[in-house]
PDB file of N, CA, C and O in Angstrom, chain B, residues numbered from 101:
ATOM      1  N   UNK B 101     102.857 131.296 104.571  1.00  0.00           N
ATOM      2  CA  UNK B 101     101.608 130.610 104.825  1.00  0.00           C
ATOM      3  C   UNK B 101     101.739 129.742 106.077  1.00  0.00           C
ATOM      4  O   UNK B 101     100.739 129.660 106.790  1.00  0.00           O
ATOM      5  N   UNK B 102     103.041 128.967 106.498  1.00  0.00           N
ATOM      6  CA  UNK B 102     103.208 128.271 107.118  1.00  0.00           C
ATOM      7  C   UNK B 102     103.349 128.816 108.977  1.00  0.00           C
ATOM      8  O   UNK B 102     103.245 128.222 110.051  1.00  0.00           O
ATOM      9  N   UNK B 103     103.645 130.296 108.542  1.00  0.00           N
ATOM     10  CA  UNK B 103     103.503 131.049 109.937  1.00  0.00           C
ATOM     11  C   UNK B 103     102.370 131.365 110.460  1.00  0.00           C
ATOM     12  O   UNK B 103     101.969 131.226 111.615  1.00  0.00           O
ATOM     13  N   UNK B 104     101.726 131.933 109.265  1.00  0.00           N
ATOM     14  CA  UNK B 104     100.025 132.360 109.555  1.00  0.00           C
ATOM     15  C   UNK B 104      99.452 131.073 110.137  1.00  0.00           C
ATOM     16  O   UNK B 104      98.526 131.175 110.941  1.00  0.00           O
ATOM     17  N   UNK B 105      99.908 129.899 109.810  1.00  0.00           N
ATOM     18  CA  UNK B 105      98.917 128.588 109.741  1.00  0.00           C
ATOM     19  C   UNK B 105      99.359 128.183 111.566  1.00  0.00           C
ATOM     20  O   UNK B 105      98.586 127.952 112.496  1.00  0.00           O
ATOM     21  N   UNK B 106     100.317 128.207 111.560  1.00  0.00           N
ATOM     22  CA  UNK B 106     100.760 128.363 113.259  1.00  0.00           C
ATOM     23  C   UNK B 106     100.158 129.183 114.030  1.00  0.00           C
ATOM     24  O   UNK B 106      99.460 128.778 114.960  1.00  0.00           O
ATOM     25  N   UNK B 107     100.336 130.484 113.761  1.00  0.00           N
ATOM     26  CA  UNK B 107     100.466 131.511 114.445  1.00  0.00           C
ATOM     27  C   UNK B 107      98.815 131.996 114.801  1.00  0.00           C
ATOM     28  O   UNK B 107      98.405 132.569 115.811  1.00  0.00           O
ATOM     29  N   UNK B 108      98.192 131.629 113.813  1.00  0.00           N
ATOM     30  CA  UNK B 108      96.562 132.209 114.346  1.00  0.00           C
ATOM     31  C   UNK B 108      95.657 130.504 114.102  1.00  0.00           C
ATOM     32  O   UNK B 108      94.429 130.440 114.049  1.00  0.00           O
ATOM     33  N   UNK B 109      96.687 129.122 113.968  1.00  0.00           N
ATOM     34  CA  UNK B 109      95.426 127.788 114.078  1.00  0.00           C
ATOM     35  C   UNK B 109      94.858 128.075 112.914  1.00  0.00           C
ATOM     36  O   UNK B 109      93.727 128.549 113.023  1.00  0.00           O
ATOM     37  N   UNK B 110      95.294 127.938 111.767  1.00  0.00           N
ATOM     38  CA  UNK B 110      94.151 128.120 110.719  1.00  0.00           C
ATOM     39  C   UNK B 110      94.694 126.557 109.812  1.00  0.00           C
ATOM     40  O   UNK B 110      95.830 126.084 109.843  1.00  0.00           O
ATOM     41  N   UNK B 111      93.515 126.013 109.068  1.00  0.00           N
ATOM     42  CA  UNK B 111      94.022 125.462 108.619  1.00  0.00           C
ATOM     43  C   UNK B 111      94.010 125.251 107.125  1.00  0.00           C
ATOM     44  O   UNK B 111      92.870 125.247 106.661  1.00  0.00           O
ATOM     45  N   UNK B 112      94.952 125.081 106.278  1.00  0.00           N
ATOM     46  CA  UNK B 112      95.184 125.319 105.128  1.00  0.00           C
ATOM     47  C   UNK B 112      95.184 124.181 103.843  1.00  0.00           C
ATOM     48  O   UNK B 112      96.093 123.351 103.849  1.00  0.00           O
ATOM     49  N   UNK B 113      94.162 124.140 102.737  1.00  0.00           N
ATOM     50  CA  UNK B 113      94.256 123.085 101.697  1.00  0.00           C
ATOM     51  C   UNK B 113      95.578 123.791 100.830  1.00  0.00           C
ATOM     52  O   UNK B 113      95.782 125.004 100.783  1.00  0.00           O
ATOM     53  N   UNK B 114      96.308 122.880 100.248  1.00  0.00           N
ATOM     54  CA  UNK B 114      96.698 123.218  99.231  1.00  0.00           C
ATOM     55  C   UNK B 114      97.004 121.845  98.151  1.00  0.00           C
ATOM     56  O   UNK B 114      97.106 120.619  98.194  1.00  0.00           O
ATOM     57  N   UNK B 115      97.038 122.442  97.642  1.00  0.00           N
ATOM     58  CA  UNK B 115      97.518 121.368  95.935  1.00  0.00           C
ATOM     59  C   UNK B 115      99.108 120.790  95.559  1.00  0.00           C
ATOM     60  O   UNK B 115      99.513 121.714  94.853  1.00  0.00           O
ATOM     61  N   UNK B 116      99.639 120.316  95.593  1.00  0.00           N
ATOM     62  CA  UNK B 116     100.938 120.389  95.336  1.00  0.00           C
ATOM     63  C   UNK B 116     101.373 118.783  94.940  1.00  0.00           C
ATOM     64  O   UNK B 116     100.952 117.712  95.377  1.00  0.00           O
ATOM     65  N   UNK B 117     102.476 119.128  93.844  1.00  0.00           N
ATOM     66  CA  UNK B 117     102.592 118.120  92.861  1.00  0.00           C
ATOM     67  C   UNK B 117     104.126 117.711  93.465  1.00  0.00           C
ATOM     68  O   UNK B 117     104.440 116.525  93.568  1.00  0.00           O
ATOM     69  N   UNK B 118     104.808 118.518  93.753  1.00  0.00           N
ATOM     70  CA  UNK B 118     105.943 118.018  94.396  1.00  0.00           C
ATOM     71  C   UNK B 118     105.776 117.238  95.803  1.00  0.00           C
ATOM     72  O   UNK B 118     105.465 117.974  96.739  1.00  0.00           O
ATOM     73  N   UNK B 119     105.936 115.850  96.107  1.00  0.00           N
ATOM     74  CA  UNK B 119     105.674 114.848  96.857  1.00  0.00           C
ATOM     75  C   UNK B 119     106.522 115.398  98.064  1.00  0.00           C
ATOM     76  O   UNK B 119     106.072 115.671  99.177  1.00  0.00           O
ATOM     77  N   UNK B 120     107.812 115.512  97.654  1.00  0.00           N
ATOM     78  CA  UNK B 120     108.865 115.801  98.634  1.00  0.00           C
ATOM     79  C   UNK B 120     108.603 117.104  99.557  1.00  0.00           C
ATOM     80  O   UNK B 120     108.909 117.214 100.744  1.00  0.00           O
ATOM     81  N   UNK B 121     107.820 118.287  98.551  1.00  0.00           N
ATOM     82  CA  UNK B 121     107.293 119.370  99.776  1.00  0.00           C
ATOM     83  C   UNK B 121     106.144 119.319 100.455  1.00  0.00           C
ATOM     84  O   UNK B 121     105.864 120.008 101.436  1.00  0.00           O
ATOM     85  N   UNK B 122     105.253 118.243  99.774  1.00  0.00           N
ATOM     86  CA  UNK B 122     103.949 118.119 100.123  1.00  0.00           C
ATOM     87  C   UNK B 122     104.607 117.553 101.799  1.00  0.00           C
ATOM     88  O   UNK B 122     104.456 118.196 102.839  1.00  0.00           O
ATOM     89  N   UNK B 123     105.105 116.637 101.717  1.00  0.00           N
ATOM     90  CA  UNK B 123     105.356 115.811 102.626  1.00  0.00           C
ATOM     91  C   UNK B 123     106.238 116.783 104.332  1.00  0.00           C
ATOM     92  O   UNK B 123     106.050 116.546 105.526  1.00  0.00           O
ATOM     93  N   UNK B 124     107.190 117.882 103.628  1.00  0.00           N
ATOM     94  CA  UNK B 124     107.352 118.929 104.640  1.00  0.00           C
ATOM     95  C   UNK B 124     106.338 119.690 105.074  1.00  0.00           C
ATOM     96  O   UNK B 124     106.160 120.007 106.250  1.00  0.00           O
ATOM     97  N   UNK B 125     105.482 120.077 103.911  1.00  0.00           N
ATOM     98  CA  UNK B 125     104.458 120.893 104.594  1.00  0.00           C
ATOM     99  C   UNK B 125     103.383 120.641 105.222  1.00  0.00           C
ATOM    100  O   UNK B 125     102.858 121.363 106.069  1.00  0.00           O
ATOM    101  N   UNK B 126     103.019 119.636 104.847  1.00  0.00           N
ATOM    102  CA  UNK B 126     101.464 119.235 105.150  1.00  0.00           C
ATOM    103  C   UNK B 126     101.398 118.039 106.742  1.00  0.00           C
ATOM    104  O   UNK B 126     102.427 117.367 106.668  1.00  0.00           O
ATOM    105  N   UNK B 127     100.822 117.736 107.652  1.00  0.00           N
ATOM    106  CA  UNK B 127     100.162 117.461 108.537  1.00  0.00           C
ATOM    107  C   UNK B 127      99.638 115.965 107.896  1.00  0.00           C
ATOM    108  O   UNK B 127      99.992 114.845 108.263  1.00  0.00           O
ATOM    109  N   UNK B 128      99.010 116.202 107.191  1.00  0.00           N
ATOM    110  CA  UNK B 128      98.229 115.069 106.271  1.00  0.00           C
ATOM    111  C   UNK B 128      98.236 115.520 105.365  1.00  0.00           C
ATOM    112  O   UNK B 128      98.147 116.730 105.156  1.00  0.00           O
ATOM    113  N   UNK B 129      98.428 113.999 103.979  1.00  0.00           N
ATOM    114  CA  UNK B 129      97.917 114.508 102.812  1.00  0.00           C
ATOM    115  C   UNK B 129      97.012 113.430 102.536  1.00  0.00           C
ATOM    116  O   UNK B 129      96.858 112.406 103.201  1.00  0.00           O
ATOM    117  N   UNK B 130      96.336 113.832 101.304  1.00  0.00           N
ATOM    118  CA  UNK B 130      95.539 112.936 100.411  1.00  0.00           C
ATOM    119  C   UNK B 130      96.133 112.525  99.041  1.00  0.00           C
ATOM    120  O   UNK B 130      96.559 113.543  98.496  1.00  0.00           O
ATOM    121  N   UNK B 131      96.241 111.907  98.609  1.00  0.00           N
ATOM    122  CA  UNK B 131      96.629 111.193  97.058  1.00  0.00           C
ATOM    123  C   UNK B 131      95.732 111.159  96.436  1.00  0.00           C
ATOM    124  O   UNK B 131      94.854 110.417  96.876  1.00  0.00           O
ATOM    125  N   UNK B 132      95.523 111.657  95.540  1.00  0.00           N
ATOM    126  CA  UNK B 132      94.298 111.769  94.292  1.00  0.00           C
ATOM    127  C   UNK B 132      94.776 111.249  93.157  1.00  0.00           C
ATOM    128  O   UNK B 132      95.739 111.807  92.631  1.00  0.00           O
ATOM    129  N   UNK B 133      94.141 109.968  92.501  1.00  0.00           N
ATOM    130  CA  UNK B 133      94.398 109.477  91.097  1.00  0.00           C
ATOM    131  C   UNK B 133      92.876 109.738  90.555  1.00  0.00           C
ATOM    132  O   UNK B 133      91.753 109.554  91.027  1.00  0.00           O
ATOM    133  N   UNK B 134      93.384 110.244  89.362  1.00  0.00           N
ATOM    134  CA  UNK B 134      92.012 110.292  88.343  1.00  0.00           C
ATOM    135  C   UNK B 134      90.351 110.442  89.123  1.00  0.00           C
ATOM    136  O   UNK B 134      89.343 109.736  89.131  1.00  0.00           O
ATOM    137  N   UNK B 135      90.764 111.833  89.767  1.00  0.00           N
ATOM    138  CA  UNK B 135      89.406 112.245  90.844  1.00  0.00           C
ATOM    139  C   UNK B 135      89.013 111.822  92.082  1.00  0.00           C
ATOM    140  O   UNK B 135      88.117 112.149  92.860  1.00  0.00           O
ATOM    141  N   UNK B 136      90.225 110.717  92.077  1.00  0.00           N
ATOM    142  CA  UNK B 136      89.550 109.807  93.959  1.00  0.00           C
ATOM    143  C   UNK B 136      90.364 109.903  94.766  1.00  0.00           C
ATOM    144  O   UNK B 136      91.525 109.861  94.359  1.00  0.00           O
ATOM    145  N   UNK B 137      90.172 110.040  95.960  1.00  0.00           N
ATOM    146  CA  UNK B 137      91.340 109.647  97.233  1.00  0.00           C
ATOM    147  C   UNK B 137      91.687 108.092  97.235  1.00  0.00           C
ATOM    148  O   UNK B 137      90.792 107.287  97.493  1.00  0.00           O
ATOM    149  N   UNK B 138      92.390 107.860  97.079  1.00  0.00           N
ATOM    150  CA  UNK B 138      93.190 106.543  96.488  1.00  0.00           C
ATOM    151  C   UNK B 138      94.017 106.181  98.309  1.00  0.00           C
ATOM    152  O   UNK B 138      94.206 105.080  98.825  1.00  0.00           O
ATOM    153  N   UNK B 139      94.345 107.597  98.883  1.00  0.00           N
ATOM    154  CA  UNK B 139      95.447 107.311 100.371  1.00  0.00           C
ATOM    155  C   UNK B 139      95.078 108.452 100.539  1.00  0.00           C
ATOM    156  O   UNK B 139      94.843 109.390  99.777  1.00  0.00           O
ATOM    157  N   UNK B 140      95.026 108.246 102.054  1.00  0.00           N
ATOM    158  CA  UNK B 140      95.330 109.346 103.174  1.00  0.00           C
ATOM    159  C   UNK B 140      95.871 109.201 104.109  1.00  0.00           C
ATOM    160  O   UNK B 140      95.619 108.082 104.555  1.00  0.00           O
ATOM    161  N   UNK B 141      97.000 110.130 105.143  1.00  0.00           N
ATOM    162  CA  UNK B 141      97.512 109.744 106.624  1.00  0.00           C
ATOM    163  C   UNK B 141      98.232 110.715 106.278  1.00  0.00           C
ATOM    164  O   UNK B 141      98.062 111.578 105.417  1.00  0.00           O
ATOM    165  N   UNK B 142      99.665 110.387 107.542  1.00  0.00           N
ATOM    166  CA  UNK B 142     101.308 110.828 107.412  1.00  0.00           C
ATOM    167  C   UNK B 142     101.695 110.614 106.091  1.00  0.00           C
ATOM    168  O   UNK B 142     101.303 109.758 105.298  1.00  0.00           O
ATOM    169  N   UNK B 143     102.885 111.900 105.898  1.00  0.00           N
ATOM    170  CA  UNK B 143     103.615 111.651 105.257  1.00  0.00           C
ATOM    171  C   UNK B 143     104.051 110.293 104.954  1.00  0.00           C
ATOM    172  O   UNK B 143     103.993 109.795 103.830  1.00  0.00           O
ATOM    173  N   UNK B 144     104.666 109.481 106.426  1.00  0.00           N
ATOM    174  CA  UNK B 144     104.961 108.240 105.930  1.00  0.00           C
ATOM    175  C   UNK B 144     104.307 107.515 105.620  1.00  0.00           C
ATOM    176  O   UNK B 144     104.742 106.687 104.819  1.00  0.00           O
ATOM    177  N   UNK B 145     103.223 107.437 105.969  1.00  0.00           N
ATOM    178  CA  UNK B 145     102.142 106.414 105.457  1.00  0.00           C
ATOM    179  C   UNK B 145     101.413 106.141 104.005  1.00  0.00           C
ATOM    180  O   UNK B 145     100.986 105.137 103.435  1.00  0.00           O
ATOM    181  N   UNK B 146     101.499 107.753 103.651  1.00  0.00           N
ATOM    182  CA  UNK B 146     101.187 108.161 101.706  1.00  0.00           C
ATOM    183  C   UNK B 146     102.343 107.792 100.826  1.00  0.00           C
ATOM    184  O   UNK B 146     102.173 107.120  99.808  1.00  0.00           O
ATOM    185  N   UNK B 147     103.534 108.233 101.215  1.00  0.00           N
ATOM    186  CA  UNK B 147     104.264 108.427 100.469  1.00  0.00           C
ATOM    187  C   UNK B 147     105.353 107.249 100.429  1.00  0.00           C
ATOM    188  O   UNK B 147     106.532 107.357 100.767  1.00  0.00           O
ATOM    189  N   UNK B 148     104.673 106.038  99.915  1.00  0.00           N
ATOM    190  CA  UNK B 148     105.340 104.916 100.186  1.00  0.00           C
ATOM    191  C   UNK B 148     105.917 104.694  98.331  1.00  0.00           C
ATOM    192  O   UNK B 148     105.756 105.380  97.323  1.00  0.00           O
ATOM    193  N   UNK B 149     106.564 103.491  98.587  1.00  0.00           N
ATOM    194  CA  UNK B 149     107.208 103.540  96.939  1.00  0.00           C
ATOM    195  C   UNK B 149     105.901 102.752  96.070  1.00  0.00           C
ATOM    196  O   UNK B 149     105.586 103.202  94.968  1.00  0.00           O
ATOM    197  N   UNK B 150     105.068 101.374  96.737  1.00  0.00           N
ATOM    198  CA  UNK B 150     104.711 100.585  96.389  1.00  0.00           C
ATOM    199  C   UNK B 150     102.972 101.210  96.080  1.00  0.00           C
ATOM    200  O   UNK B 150     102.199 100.404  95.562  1.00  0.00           O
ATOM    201  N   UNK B 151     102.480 102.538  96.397  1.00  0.00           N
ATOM    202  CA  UNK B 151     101.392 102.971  96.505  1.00  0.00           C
ATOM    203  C   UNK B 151     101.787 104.233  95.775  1.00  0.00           C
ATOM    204  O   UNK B 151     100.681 104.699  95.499  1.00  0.00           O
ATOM    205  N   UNK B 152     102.713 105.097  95.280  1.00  0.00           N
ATOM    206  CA  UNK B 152     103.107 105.268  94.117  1.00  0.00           C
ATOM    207  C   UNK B 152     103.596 105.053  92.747  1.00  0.00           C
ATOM    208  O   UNK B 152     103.701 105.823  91.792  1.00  0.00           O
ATOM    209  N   UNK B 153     103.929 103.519  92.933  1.00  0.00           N
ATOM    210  CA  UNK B 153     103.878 102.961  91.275  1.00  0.00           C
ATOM    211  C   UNK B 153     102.551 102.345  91.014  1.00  0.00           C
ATOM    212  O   UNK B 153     102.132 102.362  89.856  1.00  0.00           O
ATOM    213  N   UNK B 154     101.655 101.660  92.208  1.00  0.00           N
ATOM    214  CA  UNK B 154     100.677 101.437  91.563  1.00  0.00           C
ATOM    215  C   UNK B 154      99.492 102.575  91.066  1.00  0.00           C
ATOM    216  O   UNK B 154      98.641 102.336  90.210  1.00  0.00           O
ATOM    217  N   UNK B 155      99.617 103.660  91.688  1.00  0.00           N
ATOM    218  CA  UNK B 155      98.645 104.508  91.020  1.00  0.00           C
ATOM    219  C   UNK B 155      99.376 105.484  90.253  1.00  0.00           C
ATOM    220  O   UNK B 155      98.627 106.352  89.804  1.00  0.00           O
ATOM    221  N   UNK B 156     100.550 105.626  89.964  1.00  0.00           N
ATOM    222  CA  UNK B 156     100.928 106.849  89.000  1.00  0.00           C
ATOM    223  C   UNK B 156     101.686 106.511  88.123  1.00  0.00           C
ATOM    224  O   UNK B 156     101.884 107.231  87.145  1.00  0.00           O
ATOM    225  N   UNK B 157     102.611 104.664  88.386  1.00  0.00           N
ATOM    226  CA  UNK B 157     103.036 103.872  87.645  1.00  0.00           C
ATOM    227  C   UNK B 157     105.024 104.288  87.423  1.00  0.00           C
ATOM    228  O   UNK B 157     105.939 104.020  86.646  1.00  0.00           O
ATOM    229  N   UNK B 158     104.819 104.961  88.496  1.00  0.00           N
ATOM    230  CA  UNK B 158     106.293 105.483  88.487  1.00  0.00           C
ATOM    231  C   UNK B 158     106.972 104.455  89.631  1.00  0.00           C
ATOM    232  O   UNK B 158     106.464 103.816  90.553  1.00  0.00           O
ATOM    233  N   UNK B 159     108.245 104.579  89.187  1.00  0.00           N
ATOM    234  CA  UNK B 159     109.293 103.853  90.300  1.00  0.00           C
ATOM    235  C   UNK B 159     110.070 104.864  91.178  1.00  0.00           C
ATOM    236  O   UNK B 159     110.736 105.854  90.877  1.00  0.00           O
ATOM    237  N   UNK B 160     109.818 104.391  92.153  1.00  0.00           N
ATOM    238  CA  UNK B 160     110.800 105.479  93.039  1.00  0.00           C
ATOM    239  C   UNK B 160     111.239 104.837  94.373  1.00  0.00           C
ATOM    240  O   UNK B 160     111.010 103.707  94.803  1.00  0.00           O
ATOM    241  N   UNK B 161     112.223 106.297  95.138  1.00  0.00           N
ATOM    242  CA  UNK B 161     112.705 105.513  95.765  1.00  0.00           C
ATOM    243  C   UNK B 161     112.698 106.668  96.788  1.00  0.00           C
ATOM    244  O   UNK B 161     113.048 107.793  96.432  1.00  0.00           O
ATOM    245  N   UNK B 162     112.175 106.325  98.473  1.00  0.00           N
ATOM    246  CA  UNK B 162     111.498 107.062  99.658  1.00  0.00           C
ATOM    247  C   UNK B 162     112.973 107.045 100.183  1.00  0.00           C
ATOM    248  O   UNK B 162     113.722 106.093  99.966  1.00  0.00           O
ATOM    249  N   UNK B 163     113.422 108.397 101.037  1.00  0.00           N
ATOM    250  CA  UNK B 163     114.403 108.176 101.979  1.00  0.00           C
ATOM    251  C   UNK B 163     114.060 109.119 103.030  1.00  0.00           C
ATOM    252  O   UNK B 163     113.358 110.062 102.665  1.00  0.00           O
ATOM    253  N   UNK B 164     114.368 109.080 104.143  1.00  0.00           N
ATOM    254  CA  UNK B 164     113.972 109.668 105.444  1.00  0.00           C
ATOM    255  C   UNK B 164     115.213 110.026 105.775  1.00  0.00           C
ATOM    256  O   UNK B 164     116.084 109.160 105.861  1.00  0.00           O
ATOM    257  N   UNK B 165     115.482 111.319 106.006  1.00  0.00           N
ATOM    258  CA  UNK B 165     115.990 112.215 106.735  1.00  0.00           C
ATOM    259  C   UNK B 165     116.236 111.871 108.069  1.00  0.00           C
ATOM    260  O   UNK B 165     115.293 111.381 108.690  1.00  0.00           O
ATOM    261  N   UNK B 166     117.611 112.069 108.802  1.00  0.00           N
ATOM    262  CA  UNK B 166     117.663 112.129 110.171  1.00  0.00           C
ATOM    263  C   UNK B 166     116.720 113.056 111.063  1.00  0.00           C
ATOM    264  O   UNK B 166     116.832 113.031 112.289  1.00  0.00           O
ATOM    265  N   UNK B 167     116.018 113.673 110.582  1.00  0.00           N
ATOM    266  CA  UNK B 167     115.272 114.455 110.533  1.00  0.00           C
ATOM    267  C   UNK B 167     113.591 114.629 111.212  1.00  0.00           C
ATOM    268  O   UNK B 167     112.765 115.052 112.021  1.00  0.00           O
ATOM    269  N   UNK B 168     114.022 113.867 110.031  1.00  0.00           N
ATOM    270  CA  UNK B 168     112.140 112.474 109.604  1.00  0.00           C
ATOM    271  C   UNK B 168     111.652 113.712 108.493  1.00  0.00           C
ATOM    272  O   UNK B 168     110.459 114.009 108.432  1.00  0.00           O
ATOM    273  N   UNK B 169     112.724 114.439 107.580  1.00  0.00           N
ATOM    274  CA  UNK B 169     111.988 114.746 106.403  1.00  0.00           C
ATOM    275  C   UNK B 169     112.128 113.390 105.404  1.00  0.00           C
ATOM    276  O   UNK B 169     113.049 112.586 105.257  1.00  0.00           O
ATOM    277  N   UNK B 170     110.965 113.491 104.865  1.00  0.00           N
ATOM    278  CA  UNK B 170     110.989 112.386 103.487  1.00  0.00           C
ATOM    279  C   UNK B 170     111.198 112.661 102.150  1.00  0.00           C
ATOM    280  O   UNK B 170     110.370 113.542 101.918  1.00  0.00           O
ATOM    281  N   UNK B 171     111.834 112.427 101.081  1.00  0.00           N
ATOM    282  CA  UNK B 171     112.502 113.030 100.054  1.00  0.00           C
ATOM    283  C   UNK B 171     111.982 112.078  99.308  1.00  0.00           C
ATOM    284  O   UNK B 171     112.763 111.128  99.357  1.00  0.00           O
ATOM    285  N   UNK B 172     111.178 111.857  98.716  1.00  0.00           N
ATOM    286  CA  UNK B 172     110.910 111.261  97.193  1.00  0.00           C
ATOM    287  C   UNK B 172     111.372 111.632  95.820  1.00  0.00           C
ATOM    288  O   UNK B 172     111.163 112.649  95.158  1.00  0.00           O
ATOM    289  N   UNK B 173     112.183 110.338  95.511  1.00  0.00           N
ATOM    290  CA  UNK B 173     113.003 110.683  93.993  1.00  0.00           C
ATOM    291  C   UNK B 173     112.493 109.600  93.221  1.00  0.00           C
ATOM    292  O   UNK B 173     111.968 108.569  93.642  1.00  0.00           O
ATOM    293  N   UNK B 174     112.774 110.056  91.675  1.00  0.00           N
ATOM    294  CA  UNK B 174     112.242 109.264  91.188  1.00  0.00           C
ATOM    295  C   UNK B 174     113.439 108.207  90.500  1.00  0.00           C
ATOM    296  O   UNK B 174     114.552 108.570  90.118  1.00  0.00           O
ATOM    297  N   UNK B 175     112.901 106.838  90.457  1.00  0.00           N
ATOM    298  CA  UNK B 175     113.815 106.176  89.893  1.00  0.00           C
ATOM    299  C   UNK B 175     113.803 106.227  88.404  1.00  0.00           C
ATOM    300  O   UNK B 175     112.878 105.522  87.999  1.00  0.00           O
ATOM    301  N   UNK B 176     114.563 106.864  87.285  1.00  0.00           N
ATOM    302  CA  UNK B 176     114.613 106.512  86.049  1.00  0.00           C
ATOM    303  C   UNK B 176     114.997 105.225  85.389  1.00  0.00           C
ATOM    304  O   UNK B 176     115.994 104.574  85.700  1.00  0.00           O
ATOM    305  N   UNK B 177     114.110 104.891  84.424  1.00  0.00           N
ATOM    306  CA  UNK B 177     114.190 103.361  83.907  1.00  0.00           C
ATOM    307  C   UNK B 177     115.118 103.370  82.496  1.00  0.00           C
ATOM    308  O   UNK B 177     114.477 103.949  81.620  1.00  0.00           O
ATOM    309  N   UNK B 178     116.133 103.011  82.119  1.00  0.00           N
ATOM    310  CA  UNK B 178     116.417 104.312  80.353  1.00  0.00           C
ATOM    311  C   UNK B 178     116.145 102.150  80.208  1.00  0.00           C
ATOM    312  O   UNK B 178     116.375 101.158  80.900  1.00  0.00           O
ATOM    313  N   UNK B 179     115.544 102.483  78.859  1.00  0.00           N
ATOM    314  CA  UNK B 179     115.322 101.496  77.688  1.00  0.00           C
ATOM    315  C   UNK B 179     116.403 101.202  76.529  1.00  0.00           C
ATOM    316  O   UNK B 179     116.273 101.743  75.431  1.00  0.00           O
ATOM    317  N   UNK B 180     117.507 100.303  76.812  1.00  0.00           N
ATOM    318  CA  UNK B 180     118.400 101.146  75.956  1.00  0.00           C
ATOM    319  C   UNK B 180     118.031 100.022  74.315  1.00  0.00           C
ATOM    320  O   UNK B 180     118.993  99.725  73.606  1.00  0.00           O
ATOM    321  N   UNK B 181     117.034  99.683  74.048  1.00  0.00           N
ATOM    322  CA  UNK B 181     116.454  98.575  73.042  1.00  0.00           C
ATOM    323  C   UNK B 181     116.699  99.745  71.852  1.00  0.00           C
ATOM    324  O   UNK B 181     116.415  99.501  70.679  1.00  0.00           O
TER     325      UNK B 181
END
């Protein structure tokens, strides 16, 4: 998809739940919580830690690639009560 999308200028929606590929593939994304665009921009600009726990309530933790790929992991919390 990513050749076609080069190769003939087309441009492509897609859906994707994995943050970390969204963020290789996409140009821009949008963040959707519960039906709304909540963020839009760069990769770096969406995919921050502090604009993912407040809308999806997860902890995580952003790292950038020498690269400038961005890898979002998630931080696990264990409860040990």
């Amino acid at each position: 998809v990513d050749r076609l999308r080069r190769e003939h200028g087309l441009t492509v929606i897609s859906a994707m739940h994995d943050l970390t590929l969204a963020g290789i593939y996409s140009d821009r994304l949008v963040l959707m919580h519960e039906g709304h665009r909540v963020a839009n921009g760069t990769a770096e600009e969406v995919l921050r830690p502090e604009t993912l726990a407040e809308f999806y309530g997860v902890s995580v933790r952003v790292h950038r690639e020498p690269d400038g790929t961005i890898i979002v992991v998630p931080s696990r919390t264990i409860d040990l009560r």
